[in-house]
N, C-alpha and C positions, 0 to 999 in steps of 0.2 A: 714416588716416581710415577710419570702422567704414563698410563696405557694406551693402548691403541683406542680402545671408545674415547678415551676423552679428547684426544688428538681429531678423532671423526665429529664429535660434540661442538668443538673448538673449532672444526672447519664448517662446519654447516652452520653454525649462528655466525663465523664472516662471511659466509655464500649471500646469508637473510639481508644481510647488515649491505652488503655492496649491490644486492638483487633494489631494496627498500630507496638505495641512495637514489641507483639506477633510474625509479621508476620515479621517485619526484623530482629527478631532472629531466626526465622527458617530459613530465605535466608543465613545469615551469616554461620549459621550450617552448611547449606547444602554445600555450596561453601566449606568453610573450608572441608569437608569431600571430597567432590571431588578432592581438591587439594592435601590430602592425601592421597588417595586411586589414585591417577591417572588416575580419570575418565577427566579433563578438557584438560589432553595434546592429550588424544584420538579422544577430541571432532573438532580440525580446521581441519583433516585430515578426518572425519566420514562428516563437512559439506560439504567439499573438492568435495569427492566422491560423496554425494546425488546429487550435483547443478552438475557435469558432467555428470551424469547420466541419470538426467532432459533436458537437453542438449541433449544428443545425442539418445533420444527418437524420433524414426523417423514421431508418429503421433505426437509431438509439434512440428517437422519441417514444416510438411505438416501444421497444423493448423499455422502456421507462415505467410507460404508463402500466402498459401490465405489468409489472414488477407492482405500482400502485396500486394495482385494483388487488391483485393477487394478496396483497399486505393488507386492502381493505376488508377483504372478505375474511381474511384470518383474524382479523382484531372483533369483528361483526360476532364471528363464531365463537369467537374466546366470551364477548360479552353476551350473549347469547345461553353456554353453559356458565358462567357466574351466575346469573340470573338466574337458571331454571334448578342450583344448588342451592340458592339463596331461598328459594319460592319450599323446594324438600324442606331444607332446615324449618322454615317457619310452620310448616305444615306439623311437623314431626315435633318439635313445641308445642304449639297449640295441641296434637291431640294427647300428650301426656298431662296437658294441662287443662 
């Protein structure tokens, strides 16, 4: 005999189930409506322009480059201590040798 939780269990997964319909018929809607009303052919050329836009914002240039330089100088320094571990090791060879 079904209890009361399973009766709660059983109503909340068709709350999920009519919530899920619910909201892919509103997407459908809305699409369809866009596609009649010709909001979707405005939209490649509307993201077109934002992302160029973005782009040629001279503070994301600048915040770019120094993102570069800052990445340059950490790769300079990494190569830098390989090198000067590299120069120990061979020191420390040779004098056992």
């Amino acid at each position: 005999m079904p209890t009361k939780k399973d009766d709660f269990m059983n109503n909340r997964g068709m709350m999920t189930s009519l919530l899920t319909i619910g909201a892919a018929g509103a997407a459908i809607y809305g699409i369809a409506r866009g596609v009649q009303n010709g909001t979707f052919q405005k939209l490649p050329q509307q993201v077109t322009n934002a992302v160029q836009s973005t782009f040629s914002n001279p503070n994301l240039q600048q915040a770019t480059e120094s993102f570069q330089n800052m990445m340059n100088h950490q790769n300079q320094g990494q190569q830098q201590q390989l090198s000067m571990n590299q120069n120990t090791t061979t020191n420390l060879q040779n004098q056992q040798g």
